[in-house]
Backbone as XML, in Angstrom:
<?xml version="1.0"?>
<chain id="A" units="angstrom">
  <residue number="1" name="UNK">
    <atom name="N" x="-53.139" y="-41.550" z="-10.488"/>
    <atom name="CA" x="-52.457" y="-42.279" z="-9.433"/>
    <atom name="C" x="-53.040" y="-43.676" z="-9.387"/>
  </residue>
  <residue number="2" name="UNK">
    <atom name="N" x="-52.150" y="-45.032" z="-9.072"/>
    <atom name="CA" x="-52.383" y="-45.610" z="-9.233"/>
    <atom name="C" x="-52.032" y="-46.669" z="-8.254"/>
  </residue>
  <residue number="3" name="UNK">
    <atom name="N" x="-52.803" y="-47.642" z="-7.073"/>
    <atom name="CA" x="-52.274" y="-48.070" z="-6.600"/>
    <atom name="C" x="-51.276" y="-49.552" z="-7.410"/>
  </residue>
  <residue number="4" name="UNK">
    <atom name="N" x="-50.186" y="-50.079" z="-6.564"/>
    <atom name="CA" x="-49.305" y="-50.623" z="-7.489"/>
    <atom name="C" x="-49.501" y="-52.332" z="-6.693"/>
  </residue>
  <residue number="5" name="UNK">
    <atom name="N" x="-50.494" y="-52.451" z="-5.924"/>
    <atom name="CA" x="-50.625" y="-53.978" z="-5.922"/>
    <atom name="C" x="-51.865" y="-54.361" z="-5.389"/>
  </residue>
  <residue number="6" name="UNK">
    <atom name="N" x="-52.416" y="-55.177" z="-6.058"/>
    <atom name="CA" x="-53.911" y="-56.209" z="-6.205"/>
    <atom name="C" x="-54.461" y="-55.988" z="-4.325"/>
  </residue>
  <residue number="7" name="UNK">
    <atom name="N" x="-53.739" y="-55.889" z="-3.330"/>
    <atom name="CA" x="-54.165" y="-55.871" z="-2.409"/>
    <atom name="C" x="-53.812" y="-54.977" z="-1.322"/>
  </residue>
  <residue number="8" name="UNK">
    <atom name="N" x="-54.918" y="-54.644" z="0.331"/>
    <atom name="CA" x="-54.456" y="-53.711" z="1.724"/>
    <atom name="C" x="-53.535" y="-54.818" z="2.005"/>
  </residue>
  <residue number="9" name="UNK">
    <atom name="N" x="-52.510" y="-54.091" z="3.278"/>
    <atom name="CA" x="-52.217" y="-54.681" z="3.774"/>
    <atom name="C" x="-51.979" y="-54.830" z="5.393"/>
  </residue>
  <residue number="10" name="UNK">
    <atom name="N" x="-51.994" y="-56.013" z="6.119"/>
    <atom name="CA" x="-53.071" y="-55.968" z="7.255"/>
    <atom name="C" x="-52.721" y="-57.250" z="8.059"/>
  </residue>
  <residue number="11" name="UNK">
    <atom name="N" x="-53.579" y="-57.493" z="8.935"/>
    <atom name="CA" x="-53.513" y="-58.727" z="9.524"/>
    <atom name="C" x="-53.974" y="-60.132" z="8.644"/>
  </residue>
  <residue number="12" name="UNK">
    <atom name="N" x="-53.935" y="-61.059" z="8.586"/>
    <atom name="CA" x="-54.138" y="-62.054" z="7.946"/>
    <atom name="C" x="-55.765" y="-62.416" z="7.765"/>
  </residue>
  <residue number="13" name="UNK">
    <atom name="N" x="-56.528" y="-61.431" z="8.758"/>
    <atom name="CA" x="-57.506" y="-62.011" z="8.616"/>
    <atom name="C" x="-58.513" y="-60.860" z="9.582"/>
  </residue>
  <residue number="14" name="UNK">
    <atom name="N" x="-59.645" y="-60.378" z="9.044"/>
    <atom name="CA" x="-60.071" y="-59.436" z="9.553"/>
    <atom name="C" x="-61.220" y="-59.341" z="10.114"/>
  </residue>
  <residue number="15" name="UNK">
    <atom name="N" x="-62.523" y="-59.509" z="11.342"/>
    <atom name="CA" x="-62.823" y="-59.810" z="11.992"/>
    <atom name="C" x="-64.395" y="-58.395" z="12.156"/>
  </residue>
  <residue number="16" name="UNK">
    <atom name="N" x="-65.737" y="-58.854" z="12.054"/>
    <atom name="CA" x="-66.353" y="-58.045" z="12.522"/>
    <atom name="C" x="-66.068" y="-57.560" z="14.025"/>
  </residue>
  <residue number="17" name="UNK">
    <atom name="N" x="-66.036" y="-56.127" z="13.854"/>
    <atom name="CA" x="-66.026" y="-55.570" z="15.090"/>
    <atom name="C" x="-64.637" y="-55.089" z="15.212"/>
  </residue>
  <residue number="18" name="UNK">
    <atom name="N" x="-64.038" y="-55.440" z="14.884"/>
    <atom name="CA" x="-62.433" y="-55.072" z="15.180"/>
    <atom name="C" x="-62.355" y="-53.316" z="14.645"/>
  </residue>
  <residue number="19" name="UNK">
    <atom name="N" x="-60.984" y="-52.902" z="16.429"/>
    <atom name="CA" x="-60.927" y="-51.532" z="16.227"/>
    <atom name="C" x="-59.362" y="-51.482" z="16.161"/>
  </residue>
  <residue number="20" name="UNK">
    <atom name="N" x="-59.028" y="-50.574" z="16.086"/>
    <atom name="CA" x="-57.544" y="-50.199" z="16.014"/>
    <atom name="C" x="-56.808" y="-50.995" z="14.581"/>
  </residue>
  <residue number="21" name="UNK">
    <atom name="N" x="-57.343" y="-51.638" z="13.967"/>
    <atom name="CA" x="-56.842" y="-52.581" z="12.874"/>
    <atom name="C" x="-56.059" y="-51.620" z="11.637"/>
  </residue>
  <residue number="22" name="UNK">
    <atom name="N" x="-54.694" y="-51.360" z="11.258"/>
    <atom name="CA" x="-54.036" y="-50.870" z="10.428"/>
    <atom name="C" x="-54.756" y="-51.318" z="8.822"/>
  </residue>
  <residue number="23" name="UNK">
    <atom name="N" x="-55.097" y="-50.441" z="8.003"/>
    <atom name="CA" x="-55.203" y="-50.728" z="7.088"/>
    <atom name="C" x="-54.196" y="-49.723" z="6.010"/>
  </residue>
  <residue number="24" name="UNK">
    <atom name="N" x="-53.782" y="-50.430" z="4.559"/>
    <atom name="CA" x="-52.366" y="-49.949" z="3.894"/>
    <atom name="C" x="-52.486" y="-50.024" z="3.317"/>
  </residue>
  <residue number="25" name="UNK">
    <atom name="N" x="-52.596" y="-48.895" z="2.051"/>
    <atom name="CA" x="-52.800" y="-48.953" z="0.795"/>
    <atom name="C" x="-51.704" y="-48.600" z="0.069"/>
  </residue>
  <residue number="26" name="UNK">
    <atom name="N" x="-50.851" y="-49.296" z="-0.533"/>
    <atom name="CA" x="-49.896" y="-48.260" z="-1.358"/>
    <atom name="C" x="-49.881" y="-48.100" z="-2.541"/>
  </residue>
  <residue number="27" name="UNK">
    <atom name="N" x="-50.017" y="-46.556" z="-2.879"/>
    <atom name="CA" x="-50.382" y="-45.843" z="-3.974"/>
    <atom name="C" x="-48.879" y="-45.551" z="-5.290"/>
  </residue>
  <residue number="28" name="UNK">
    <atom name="N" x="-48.169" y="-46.265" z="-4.675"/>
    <atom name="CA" x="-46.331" y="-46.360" z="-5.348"/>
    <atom name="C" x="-46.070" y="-45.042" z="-5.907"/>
  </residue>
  <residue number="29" name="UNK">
    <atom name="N" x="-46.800" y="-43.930" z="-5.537"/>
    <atom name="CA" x="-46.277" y="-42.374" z="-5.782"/>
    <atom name="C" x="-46.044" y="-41.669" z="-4.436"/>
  </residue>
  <residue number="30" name="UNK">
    <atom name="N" x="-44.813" y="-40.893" z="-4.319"/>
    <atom name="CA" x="-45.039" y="-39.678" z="-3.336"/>
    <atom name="C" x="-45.840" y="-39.223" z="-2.917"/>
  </residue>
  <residue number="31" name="UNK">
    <atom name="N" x="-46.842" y="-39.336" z="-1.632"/>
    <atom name="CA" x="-47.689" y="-38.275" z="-1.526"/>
    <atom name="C" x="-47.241" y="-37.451" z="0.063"/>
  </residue>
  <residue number="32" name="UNK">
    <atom name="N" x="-46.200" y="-37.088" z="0.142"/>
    <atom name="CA" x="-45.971" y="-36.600" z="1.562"/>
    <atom name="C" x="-46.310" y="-35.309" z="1.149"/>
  </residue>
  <residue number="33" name="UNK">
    <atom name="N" x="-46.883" y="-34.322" z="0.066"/>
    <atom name="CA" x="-47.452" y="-33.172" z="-0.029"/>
    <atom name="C" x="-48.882" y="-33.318" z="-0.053"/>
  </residue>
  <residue number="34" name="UNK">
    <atom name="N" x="-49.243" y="-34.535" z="-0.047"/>
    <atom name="CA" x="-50.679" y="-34.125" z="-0.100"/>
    <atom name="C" x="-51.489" y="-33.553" z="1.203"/>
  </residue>
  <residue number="35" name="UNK">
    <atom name="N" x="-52.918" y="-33.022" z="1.043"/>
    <atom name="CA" x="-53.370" y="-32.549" z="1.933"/>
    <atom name="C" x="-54.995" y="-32.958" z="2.329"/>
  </residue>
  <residue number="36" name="UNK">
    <atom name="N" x="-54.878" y="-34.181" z="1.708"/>
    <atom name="CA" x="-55.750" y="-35.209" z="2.344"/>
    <atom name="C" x="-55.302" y="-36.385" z="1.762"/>
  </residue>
  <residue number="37" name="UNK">
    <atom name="N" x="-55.334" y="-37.579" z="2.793"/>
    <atom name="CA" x="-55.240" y="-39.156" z="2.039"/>
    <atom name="C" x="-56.689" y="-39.368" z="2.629"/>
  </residue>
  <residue number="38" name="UNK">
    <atom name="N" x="-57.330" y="-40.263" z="1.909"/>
    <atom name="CA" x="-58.289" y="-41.152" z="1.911"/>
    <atom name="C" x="-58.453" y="-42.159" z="1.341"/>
  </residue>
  <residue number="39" name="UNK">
    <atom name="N" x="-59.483" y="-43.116" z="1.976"/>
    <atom name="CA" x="-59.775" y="-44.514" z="1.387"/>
    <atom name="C" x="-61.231" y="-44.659" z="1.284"/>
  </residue>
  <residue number="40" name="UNK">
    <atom name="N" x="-61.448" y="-44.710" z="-0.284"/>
    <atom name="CA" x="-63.052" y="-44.540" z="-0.382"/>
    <atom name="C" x="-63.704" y="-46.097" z="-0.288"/>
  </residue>
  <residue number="41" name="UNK">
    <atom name="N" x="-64.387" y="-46.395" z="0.169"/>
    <atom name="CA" x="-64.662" y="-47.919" z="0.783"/>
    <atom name="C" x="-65.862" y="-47.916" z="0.166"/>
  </residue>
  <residue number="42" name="UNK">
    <atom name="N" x="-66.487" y="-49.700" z="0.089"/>
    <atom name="CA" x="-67.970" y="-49.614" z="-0.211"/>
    <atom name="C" x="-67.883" y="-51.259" z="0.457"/>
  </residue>
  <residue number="43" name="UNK">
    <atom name="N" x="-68.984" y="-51.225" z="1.109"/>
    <atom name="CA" x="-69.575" y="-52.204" z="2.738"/>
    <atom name="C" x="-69.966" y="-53.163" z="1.370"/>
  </residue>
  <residue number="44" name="UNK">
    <atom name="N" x="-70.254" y="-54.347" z="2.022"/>
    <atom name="CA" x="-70.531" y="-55.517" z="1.436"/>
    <atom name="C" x="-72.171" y="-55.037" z="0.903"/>
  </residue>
  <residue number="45" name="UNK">
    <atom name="N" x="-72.922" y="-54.641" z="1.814"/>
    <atom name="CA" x="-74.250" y="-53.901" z="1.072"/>
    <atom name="C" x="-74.259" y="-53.054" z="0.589"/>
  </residue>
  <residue number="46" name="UNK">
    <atom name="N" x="-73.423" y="-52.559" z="-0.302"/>
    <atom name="CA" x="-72.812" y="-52.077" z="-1.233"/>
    <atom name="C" x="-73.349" y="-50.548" z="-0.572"/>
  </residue>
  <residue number="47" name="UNK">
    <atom name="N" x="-73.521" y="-49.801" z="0.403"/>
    <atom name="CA" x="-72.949" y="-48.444" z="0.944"/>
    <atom name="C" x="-71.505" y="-48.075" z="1.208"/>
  </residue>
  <residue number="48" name="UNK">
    <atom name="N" x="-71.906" y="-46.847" z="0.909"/>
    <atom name="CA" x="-69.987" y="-46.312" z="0.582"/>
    <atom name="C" x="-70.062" y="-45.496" z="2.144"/>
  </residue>
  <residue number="49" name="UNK">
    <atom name="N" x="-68.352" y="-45.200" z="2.320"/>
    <atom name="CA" x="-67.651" y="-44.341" z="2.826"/>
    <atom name="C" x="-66.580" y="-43.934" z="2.846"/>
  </residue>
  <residue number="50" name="UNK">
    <atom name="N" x="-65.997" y="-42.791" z="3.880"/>
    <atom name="CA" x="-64.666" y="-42.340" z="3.388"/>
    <atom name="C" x="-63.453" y="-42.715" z="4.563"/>
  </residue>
  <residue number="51" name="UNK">
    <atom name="N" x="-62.850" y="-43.554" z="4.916"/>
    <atom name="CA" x="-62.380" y="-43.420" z="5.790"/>
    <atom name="C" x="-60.837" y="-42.619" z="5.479"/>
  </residue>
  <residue number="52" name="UNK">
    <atom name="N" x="-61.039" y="-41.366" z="6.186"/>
    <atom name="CA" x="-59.517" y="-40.724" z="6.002"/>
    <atom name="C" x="-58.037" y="-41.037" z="7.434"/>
  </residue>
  <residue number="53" name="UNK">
    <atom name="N" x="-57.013" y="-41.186" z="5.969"/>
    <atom name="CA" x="-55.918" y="-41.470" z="7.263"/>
    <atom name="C" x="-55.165" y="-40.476" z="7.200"/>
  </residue>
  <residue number="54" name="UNK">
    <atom name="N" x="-53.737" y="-41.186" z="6.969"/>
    <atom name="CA" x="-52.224" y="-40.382" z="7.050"/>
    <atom name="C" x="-51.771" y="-41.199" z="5.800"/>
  </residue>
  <residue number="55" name="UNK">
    <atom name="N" x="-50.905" y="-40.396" z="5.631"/>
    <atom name="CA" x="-49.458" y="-40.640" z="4.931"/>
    <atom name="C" x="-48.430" y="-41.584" z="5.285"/>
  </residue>
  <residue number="56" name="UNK">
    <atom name="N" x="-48.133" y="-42.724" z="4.988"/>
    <atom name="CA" x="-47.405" y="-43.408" z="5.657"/>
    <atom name="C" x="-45.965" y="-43.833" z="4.969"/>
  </residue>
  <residue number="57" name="UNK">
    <atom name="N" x="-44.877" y="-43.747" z="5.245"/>
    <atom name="CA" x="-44.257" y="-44.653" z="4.565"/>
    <atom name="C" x="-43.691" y="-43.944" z="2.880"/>
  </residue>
  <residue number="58" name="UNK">
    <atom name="N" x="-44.149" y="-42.541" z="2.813"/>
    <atom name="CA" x="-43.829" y="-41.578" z="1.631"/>
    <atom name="C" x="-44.895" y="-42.275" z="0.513"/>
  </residue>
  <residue number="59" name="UNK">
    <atom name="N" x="-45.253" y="-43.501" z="0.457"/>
    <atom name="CA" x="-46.299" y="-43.371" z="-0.590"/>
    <atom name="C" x="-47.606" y="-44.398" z="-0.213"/>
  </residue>
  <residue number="60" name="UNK">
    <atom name="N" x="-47.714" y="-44.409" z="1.044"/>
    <atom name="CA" x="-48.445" y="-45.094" z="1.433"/>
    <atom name="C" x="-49.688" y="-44.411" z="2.343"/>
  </residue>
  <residue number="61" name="UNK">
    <atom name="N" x="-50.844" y="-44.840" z="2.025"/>
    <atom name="CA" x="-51.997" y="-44.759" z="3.013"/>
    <atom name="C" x="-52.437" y="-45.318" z="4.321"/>
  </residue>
  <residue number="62" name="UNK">
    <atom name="N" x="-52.693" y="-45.187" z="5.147"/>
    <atom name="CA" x="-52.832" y="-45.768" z="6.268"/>
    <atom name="C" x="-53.777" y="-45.224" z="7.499"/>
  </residue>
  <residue number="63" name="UNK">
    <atom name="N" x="-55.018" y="-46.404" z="7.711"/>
    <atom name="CA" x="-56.007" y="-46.011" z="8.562"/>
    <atom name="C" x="-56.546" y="-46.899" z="9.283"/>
  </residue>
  <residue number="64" name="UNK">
    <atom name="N" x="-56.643" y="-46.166" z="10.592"/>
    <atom name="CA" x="-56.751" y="-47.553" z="11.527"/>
    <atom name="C" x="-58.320" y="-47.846" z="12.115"/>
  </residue>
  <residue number="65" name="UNK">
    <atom name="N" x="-59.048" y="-48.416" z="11.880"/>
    <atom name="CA" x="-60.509" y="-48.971" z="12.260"/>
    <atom name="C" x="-60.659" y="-48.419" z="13.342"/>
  </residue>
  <residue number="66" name="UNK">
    <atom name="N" x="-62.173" y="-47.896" z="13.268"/>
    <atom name="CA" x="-62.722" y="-47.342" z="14.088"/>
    <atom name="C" x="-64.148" y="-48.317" z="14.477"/>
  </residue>
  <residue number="67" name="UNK">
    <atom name="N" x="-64.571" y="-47.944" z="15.576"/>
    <atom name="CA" x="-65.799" y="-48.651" z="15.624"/>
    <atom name="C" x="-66.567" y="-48.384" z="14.866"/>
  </residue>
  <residue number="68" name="UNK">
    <atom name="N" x="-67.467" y="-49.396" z="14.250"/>
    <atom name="CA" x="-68.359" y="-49.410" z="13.456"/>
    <atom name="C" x="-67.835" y="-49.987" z="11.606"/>
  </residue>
  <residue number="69" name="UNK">
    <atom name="N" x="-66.539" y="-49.349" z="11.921"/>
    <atom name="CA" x="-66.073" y="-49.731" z="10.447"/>
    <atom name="C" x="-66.452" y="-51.113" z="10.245"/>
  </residue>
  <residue number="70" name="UNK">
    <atom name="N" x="-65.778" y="-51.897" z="10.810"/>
    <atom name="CA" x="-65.986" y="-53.807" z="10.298"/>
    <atom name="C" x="-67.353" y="-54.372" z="10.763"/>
  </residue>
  <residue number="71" name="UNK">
    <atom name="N" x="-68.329" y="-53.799" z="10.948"/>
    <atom name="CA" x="-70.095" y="-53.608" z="10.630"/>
    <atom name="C" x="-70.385" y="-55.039" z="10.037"/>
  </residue>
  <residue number="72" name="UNK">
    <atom name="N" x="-69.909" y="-55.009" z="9.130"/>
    <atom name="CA" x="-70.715" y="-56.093" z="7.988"/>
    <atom name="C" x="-69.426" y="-57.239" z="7.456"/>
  </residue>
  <residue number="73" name="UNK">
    <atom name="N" x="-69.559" y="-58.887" z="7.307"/>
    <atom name="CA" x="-69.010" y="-59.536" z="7.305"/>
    <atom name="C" x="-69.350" y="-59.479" z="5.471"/>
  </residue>
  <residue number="74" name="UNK">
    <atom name="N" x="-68.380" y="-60.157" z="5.091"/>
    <atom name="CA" x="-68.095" y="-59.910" z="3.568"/>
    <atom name="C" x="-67.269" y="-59.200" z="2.790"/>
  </residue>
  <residue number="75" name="UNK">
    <atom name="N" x="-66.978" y="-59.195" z="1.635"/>
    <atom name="CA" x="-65.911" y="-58.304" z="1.007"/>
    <atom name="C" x="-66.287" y="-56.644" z="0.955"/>
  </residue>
  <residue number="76" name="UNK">
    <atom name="N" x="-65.195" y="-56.304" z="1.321"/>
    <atom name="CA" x="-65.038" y="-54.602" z="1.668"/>
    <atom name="C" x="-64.444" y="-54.022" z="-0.123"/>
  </residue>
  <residue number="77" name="UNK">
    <atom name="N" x="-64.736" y="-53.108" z="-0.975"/>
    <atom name="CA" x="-63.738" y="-52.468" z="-1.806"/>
    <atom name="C" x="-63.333" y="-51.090" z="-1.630"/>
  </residue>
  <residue number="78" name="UNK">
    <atom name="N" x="-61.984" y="-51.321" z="-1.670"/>
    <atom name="CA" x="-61.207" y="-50.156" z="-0.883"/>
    <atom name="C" x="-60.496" y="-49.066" z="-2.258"/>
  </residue>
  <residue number="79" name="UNK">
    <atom name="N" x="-60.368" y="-47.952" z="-2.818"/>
    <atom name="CA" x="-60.441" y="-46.828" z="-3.754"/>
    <atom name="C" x="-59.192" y="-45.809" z="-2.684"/>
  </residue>
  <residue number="80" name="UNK">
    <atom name="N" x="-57.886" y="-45.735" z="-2.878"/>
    <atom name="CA" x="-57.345" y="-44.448" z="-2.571"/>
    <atom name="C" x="-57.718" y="-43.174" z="-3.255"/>
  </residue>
  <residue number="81" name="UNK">
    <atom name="N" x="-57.576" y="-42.469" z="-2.264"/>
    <atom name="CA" x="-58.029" y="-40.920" z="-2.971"/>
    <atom name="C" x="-57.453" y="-40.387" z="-2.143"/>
  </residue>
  <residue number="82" name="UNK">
    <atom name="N" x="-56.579" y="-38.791" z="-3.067"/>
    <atom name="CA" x="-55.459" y="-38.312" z="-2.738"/>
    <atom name="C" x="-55.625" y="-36.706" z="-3.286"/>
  </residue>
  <residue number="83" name="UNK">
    <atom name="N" x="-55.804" y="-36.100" z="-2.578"/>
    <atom name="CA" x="-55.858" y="-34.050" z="-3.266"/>
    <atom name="C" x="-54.064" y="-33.814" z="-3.011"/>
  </residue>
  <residue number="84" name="UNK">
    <atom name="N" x="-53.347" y="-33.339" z="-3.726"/>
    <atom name="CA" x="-52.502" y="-32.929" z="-3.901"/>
    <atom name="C" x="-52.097" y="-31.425" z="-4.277"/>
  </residue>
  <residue number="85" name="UNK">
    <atom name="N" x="-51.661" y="-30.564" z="-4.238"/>
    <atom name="CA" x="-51.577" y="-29.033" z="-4.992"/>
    <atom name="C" x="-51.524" y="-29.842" z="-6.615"/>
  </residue>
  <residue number="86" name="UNK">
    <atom name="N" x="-52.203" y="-29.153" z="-7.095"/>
    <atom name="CA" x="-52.207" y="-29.694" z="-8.742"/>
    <atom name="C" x="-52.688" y="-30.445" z="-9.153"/>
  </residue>
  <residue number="87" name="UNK">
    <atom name="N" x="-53.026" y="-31.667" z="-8.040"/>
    <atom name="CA" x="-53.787" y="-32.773" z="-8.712"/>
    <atom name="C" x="-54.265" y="-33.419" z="-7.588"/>
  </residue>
  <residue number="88" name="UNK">
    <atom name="N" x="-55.212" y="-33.829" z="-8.272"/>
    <atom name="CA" x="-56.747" y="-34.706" z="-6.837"/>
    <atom name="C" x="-57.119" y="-36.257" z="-7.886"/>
  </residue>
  <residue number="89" name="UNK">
    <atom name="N" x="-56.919" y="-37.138" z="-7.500"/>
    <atom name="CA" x="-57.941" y="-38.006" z="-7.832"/>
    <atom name="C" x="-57.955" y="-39.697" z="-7.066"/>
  </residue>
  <residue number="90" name="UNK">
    <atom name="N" x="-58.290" y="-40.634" z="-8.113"/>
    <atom name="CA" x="-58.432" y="-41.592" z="-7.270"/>
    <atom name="C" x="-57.061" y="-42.785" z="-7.715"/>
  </residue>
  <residue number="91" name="UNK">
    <atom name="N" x="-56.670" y="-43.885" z="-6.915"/>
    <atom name="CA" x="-56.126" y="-45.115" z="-7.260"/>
    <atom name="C" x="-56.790" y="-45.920" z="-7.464"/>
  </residue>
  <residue number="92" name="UNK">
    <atom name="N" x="-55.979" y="-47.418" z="-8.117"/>
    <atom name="CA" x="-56.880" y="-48.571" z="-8.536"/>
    <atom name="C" x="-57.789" y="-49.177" z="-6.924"/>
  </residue>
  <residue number="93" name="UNK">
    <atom name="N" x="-58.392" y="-49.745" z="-7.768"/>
    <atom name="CA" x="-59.564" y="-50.233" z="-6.380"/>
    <atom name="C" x="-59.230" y="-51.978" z="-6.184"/>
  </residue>
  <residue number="94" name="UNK">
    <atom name="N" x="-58.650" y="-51.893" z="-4.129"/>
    <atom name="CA" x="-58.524" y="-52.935" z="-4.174"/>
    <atom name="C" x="-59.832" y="-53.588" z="-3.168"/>
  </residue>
  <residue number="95" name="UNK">
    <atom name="N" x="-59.562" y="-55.199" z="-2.764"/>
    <atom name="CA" x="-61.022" y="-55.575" z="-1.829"/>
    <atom name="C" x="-59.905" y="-56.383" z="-0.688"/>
  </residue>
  <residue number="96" name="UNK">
    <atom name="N" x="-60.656" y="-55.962" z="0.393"/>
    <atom name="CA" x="-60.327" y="-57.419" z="1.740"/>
    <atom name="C" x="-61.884" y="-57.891" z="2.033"/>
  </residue>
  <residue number="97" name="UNK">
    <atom name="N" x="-61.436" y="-59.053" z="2.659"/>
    <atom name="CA" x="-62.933" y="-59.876" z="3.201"/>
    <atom name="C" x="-62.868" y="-59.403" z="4.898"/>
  </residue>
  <residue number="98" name="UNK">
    <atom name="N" x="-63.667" y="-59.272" z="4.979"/>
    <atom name="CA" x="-64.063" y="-58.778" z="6.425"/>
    <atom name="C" x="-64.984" y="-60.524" z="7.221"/>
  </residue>
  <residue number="99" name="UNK">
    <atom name="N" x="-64.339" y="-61.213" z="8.280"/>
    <atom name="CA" x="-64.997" y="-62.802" z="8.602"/>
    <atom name="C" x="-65.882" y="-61.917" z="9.999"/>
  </residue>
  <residue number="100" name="UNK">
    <atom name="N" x="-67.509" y="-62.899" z="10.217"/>
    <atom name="CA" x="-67.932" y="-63.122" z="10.955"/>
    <atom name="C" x="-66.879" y="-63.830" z="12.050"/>
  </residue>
  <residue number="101" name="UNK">
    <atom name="N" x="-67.373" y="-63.104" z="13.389"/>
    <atom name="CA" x="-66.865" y="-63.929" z="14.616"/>
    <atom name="C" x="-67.142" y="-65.244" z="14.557"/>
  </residue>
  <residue number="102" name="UNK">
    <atom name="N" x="-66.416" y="-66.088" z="15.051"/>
    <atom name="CA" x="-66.251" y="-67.582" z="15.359"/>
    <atom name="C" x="-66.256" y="-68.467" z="13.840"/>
  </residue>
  <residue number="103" name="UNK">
    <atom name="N" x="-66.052" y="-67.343" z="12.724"/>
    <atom name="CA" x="-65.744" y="-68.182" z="11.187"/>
    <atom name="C" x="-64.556" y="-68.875" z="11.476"/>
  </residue>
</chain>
């Protein structure tokens, strides 16, 4: 699986601290059978995590910030990952920049 463009998609501009913030990955395959979407992330200090969403949109990912997520100002890289009956793995890996307040 493969995501099908260079970038999330989002607000124009993304902000330490920010909650509720939509993030969109689209993976340009069907996944309304799958039975997990996720977005495997890695923080500008290069620690990873998983943030899991929904299904959006029949081939799209989608997860909305929680506190703590936008932690660290700098580029974020974002990895879909998708278990399906039959098949599990990952999409291409895209990045957003995450700005310090008052940048």
């Amino acid at each position: 699986m493969s995501s099908c463009n260079d970038s999330c998609s989002g607000p124009d501009i993304y902000y330490v601290g920010d909650v509720g913030t939509a993030i969109i990955v689209d993976v340009c395959s069907d996944i309304t059978q799958a039975t997990l979407v996720a977005l495997d992330v890695t923080r500008p200090d290069k620690t990873t995590t998983r943030w899991v969403g929904n299904v959006y949109d029949t081939t799209k990912i989608r997860y909305y910030a929680d506190v703590g997520d936008f932690s660290q100002a700098g580029e974020y890289r974002v990895q879909a990952y998708v278990e399906m009956p039959g098949w599990q793995g990952h999409g291409n890996t895209t990045t957003f920049k995450v700005t310090a307040l008052f940048e």
